[in-house]
N, C-alpha and C positions, 0 to 999 in steps of 0.2 A: 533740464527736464527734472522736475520733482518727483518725488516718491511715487504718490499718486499717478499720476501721468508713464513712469516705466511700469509699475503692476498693470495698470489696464493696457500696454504696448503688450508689454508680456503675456499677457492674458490672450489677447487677440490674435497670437502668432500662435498660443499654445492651438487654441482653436482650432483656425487655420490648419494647421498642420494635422489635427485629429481630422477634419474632414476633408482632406487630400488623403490621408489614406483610408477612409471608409470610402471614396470614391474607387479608390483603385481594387476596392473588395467588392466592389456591390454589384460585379456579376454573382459573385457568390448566393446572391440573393433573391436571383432573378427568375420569375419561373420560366416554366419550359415554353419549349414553341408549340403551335400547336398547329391544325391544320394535317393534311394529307403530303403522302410524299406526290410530291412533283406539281402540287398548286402554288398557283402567284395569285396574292391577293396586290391588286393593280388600283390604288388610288389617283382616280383622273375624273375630271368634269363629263358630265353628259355631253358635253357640248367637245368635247376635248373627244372623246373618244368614239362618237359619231360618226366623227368626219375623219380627214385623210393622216391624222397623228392616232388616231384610234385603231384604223385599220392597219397601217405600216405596224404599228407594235404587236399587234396581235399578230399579223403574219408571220414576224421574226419568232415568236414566243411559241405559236403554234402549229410550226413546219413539223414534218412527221417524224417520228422516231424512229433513226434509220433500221435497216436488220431484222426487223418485225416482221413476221407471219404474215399480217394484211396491211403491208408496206404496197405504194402505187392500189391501192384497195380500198374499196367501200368497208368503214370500218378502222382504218389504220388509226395507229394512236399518235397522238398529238407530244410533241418533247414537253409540254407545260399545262398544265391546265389553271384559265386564267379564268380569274373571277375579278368582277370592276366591281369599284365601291365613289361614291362621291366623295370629293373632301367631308362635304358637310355630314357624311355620315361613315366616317373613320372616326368610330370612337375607339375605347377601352378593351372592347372585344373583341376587333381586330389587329391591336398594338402587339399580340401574344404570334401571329403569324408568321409561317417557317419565313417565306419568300414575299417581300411586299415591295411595289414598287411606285414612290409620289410621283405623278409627271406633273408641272404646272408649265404657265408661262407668266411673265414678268418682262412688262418691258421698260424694265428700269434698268435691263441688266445690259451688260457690252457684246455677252456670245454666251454660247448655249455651253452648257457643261454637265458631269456625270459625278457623281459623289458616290461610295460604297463605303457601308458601318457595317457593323460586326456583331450581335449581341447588346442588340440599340435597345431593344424592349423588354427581349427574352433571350435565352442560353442560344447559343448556334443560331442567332437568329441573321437573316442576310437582308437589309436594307439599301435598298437602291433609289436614290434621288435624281430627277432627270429636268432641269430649267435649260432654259431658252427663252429670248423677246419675243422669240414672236414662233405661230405655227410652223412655220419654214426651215426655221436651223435648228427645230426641235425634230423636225423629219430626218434633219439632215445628218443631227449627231444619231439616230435609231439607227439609219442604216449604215452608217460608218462603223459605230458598233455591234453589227447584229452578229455576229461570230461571239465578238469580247461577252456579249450578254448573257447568250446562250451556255457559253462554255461556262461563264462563272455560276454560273445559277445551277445546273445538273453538277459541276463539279463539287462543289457545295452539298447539295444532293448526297453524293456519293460517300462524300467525306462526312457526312451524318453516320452513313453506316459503318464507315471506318470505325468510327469512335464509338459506338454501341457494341462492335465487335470487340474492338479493347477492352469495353470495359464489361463486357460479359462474358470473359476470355473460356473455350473450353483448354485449360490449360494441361490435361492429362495429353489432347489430340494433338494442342502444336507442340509438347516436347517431346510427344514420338514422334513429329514428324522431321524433330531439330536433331534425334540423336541415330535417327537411321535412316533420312536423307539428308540435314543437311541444308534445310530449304527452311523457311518461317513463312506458315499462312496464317495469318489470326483470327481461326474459327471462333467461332462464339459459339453458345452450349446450343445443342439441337442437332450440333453437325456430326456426325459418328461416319467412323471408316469403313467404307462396304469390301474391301479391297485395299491389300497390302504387299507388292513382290516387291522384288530387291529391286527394283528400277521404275514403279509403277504405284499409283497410288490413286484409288476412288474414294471420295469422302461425299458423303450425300447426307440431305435435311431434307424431309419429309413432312411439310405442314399439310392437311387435309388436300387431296384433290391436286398438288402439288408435288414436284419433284425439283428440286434444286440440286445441281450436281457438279462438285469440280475433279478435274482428273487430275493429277499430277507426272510428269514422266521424261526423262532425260535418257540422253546419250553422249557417246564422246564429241569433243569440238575438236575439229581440224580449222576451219577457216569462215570467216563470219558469211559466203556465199550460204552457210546452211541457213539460214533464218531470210535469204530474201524469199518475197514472195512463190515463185516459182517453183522453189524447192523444197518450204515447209509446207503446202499444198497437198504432195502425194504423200509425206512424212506425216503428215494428221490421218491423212487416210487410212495410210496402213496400222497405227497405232489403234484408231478405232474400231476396225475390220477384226483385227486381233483382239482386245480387251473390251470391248462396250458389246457384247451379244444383244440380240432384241428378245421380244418375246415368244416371234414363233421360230418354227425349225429354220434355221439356216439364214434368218435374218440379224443386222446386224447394224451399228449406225455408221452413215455416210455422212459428208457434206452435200448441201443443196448446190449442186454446181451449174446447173441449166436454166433453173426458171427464177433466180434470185439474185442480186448481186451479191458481190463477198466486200468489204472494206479493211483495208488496210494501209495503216501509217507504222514511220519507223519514230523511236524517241528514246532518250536516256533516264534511265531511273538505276539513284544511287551509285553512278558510276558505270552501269550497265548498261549494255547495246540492246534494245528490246523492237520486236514486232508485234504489231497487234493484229491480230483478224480479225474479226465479227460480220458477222450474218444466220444462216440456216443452216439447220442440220436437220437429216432426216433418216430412214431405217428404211434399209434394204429391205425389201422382202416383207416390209408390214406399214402401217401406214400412221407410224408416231411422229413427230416432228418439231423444232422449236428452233427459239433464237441460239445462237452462242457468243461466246468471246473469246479469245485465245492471246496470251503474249508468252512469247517464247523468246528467252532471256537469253544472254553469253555469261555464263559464269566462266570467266577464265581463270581463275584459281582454283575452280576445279577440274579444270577443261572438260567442260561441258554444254550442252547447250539444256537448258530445262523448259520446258511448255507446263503451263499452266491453262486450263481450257475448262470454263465454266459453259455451265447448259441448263433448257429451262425446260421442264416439261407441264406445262398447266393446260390443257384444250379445253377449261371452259373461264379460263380467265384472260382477261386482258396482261399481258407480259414486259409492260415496259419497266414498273416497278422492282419487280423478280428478277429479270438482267443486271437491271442498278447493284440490288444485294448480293449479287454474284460478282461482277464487275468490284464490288468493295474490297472482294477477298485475295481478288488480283491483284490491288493499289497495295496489301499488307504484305506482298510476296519481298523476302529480303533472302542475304546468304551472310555468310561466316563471313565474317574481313581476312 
């Protein structure tokens, strides 16, 4: 190899290697996403989404939001809101949206398949690719996946507002709440303490016409029976009956226990034994009422058990988005190691 010949090898590796790593930076450069919380912008043929691949996806995409006010109701809200676009007009001004999802078919291909990117176009952007040969196994993989889709796509969602909570941290609120409970929420600036006793804690954000509210509140653990169902039940109760007063004399908030479902799962986060609640809540004695959320945790290094129980109060808005940002500050709940 001659002189000439190693400088241009050399030259083309130095390259090379300068745009491997301007690749691995150019999120850094990417703008934002854009679009609404909880929209899917769904690129699919007219012809595609007409007929029976059209409707199968929209049905998975927009089943109701469970826990909602006007859940089984004229009115209930949809978990996605989807908007179709044609290939041929996905341009430049849709590449920037939060949730986008390409369906095509190709029948060049051997079986239908599912692809997820990351921050394909724009920052926290959630890209979902969905091929198949033919109509048929493109039905087949939607509804084989319609949980996996759902879930990824709101958790995502969610995890937006995680990250905006981070990064707008009100950092006065969660290190009083690290040095006299003990507990890590990652409020973001807005959220002020209405309420603070040695074992109790209301933190409330107040945007126009809106109330957002998380409670915080522990006791001792004896044995992890406290957190099944059954028994954190009357243990939410009494805690709201005591500390959540309504507005008029002698009212108070309750759970919606008769005319709504309640939902709940068990799951581990961080090591932790956790329950979740969600459904309605509503006031004794007056007639305010909204979604909630509630995971009640085992801190067994403290022996304790803690609930964390987010509420929504908005009556003249739509409440699926307002749960979500509540719901975020539940995902940021940690303890001491």
């Amino acid at each position: 190899m001659n002189n000439l010949t190693k400088v241009l090898w050399l030259a083309l590796i130095v390259a090379g290697t300068i745009s491997c790593n301007k690749d691995k930076k150019s999120d850094n450069f990417m703008p934002p996403i854009t679009g609404k919380p909880g929209e899917i912008t769904l690129v699919m043929t007219d012809a595609l989404y007409d007929g029976p691949a059209g409707d199968t996806l929209y049905g998975i995409l927009c089943i109701e939001e469970p826990a909602l006010p006007q859940s089984g109701m004229e009115g209930a809200e949809p978990m996605f809101d989807v908007i179709q676009v044609p290939p041929t007009g996905f341009g430049n001004i849709f590449r920037a949206n939060r949730n986008i999802i390409i369906v095509s078919i190709n029948d060049t291909l051997e079986k239908a398949a599912m692809r997820i990117d990351r921050s394909y176009w724009a920052k926290q952007q959630l890209l979902i690719r969905m091929t198949a040969p033919n109509q048929e196994e493109l039905i087949d993989l939607m509804v084989n996946k319609d949980d996996f889709l759902r879930n990824t796509i709101r958790d995502t969602e969610i995890d937006r507002d995680v990250y905006l909570n981070n990064k707008y941290e009100n950092t006065e609120l969660v290190n009083s709440l690290i040095r006299k409970h003990d507990v890590v929420v990652q409020f973001s600036k807005g959220w002020q303490p209405r309420l603070d006793t040695n074992n109790f804690v209301w933190v409330q954000y107040n945007p126009p016409q809106i109330t957002q509210a998380v409670l915080i509140y522990y006791y001792p653990y004896t044995d992890e029976s406290q957190i099944e169902y059954e028994n954190l039940i009357p243990r939410t109760e009494e805690w709201l009956k005591t500390w959540v007063p309504g507005p008029s004399k002698g009212s108070y908030m309750t759970l919606e226990l008769e005319h709504a479902p309640l939902y709940s799962k068990v799951f581990t986060k961080d090591g932790h034994y956790v329950r979740e609640i969600k459904g309605l809540w509503d006031m004794h004695n007056d007639s305010m009422g909204g979604p909630f959320i509630s995971w009640s945790f085992i801190d067994e290094k403290n022996s304790r058990i803690v609930t964390v129980f987010g509420f929504v109060y908005a009556p003249k808005y739509q409440k699926r988005n307002h749960i979500r940002k509540v719901e975020s500050l539940l995902k940021s709940v940690k303890f001491s190691d």
